[in-house]
N, C-alpha and C positions, 0 to 999 in steps of 0.2 A: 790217626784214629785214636782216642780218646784210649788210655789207657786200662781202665776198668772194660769195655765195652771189649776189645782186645784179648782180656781175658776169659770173657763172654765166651768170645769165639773159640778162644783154646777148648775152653770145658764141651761145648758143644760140639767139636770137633773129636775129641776124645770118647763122648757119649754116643752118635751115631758114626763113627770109626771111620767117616767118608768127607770129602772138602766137598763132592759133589752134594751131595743132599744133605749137608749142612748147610751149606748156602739156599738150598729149596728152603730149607727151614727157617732162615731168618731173611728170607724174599734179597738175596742179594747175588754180586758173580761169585765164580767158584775161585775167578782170579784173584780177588779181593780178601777172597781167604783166608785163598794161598800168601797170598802179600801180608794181610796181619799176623799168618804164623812166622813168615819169615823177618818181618820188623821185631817181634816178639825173641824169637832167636839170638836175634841181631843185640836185641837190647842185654838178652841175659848170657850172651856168647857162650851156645852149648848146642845144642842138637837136640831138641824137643820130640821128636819122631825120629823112627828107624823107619823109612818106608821101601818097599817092593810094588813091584808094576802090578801088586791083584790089591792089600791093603797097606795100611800102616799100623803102628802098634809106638807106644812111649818109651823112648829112650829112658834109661834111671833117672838122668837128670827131670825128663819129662813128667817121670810117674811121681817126685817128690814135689816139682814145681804144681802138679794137678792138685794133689791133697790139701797144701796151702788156697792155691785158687777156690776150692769147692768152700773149705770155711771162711775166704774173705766175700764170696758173693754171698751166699750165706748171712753172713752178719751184716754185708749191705743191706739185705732184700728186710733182715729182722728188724734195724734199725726202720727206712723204709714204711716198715709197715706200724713201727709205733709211734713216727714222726704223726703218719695218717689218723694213727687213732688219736693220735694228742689234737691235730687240726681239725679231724672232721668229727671225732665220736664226743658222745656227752660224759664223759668223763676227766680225770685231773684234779690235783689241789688248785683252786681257785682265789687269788689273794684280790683284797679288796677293801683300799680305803674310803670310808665316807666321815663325813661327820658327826659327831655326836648326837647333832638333835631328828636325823632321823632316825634314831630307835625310837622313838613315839609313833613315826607313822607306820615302821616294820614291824613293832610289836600291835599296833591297831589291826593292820591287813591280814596280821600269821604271816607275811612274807615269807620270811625265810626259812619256816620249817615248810610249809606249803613247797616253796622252791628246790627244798632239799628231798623233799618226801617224791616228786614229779621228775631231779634227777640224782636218785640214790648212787651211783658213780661219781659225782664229783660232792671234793670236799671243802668246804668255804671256809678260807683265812678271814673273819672281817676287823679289820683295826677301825676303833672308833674313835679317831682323832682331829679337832679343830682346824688343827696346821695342813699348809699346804706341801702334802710331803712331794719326793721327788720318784715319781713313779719308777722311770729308769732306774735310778741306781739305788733305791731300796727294795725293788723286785715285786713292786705291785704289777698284776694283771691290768686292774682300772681303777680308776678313782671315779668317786664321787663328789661334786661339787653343787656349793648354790651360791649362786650369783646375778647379778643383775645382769653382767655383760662377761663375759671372759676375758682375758688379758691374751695378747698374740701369744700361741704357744705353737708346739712343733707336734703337739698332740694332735690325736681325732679329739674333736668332741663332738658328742651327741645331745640334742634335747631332747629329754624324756618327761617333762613336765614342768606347766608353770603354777606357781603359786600364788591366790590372791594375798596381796599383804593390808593390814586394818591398822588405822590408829586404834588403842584401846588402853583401858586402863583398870583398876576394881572401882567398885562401888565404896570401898571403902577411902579411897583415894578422892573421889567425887565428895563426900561427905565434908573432908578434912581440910580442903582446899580451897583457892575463890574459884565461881563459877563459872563454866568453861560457856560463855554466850554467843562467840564466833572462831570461827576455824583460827586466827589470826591471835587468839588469845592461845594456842599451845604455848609460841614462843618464851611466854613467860614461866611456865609450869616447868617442873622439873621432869627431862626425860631423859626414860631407859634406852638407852643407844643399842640395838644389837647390828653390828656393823654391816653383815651382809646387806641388809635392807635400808642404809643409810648412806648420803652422797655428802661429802664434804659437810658434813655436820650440819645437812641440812636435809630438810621433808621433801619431798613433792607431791603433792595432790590435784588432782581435778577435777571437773566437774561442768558439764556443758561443754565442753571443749577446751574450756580455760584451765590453765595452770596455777596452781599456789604456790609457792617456794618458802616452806616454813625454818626461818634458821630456829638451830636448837641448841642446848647446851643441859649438861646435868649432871649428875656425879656419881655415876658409872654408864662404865662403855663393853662390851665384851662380845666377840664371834662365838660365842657358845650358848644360845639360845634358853638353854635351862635357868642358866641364870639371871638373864633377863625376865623368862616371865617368871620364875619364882619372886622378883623383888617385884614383880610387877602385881602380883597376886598379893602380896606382903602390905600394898598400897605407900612402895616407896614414889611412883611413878606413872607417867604417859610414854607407851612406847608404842612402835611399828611389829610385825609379827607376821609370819603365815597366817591365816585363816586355817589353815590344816591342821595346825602343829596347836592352836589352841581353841580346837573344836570343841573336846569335851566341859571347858572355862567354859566358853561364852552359851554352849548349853544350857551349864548348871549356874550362871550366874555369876561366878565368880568373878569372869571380866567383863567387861560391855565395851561396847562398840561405841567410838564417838566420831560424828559427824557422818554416820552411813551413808549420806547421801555423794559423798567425795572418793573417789577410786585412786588407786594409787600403781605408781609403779611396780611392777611384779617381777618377782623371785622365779628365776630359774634353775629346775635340776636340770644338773649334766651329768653324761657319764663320758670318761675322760680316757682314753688309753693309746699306747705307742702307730702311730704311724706306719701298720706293717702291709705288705701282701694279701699275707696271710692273717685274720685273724685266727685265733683257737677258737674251736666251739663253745667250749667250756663260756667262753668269753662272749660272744653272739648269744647265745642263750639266756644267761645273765642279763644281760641289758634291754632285751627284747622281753623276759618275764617283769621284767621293774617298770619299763612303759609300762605294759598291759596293763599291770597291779596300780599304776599310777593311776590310771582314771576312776577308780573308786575312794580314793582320798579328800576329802570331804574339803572345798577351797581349795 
């Protein structure tokens, strides 16, 4: 019998002072007991009980071995029961990598203080970083990613939303240029590469069914989104983009749209985290408020 459990039985034995209805107590024989107190004995070579033919009562050894007993079940049952609140309650420090350029769509939503305001108990680490960190052994809860496709990994991952992506560029950019008269004329144009949304240094577009495959080249490349469209606003450029991420641009003008009648491969968010059992709530919660929040993100 499992040693903890063993113990179990010591303490309850010593609390109703009886093997008989100890054993009614935890639905078992009375032999079964008797046999864990005496393996019990066996192991600590002492005499756990004085007993007589009406009750029993704790040998010395007995009464010292009890008070240890009572504080390690104890501090099992305490452990136990924060293991539970950490799995099942909304509460914990919450770590969480994502990339940089979703703080345009968390600060559009109010995400996060929304999230935090809904669960006051837990506390959110967020790192806003490009790089593909190592969840494991940096001690992320989840990561955030966007990508077209995921790379085989030993992670869960989840999809929580796709992104439309747009050719686009400024007006100012249009002005200064030669004229963009068919989809097959980017190639020539200089464009903004933001990696995520790009294959082999090249486009893909469609349209009716058909596929374009626009090779590209230009001179700058970068996975950090801000800097893309900042130069792209700047009218250094032709780039690809979320429709999300530069909703309020093509509002006010800033960027337009080229070729809308052409759709293009799209951007997936994931949320990314360790392969367990068990997840934590803290962590279910999280990912399930970011869906939901996802479908008001404008593209």
């Amino acid at each position: 019998m499992d040693y903890i459990v063993t113990m179990r039985v010591f303490v309850n034995v010593v609390k109703v002072g009886n093997f008989v209805r100890t054993a009614e107590t935890m639905a078992c024989s009375a032999s079964s007991i008797s046999k864990s107190i005496s393996n019990l004995e066996a192991r600590l070579h002492c005499k756990l009980f004085l007993r007589s033919t009406r009750h029993i009562e704790l040998s010395e050894a007995g009464e010292v071995f009890y008070q240890h007993a009572v504080q390690i079940l104890e501090s099992i049952e305490n452990a136990e029961n924060q293991v539970d609140q950490l799995i099942n309650s909304a509460r914990g420090n919450l770590r969480v990598s994502a990339p940089a350029s979703l703080v345009t769509l968390f600060e559009k939503q109010g995400f996060i203080d929304h999230f935090l305001g809904k669960y006051p108990d837990i506390s959110l680490d967020l790192a806003l970083d490009d790089r593909n960190v190592d969840i494991v052994m940096e001690g992320f809860d989840l990561a955030l990613r966007v990508a077209v496709k995921l790379p085989d990994s030993s992670l869960v991952a989840k999809k929580l939303h796709s992104f439309k992506v747009i050719l686009c560029c400024s007006p100012k950019y249009l002005l200064n240029n030669p004229k963009l008269t068919r989809l097959q004329d980017v190639s020539k144009h200089n464009c903004l590469i933001y990696n995520p949304a790009t294959l082999d240094r090249q486009w893909f577009l469609q349209k009716a069914g058909k596929i374009t495959v626009l090779p590209i080249a230009g001179n700058l490349a970068s996975n950090n989104i801000d800097v893309i469209r900042n130069s792209a606003l700047m009218g250094t450029g032709i780039t690809m983009m979320p429709a999300a991420i530069i909703h309020r641009e093509l509002q006010s003008g800033e960027l337009v749209q080229l070729f809308p009648s052409y759709s293009s491969v799209e951007l997936n968010l994931y949320a990314m985290y360790p392969d367990r059992r068990w997840t934590p709530k803290k962590t279910t919660l999280f990912i399930d408020y970011l869906s939901a929040s996802a479908g008001a993100w404008q593209g």
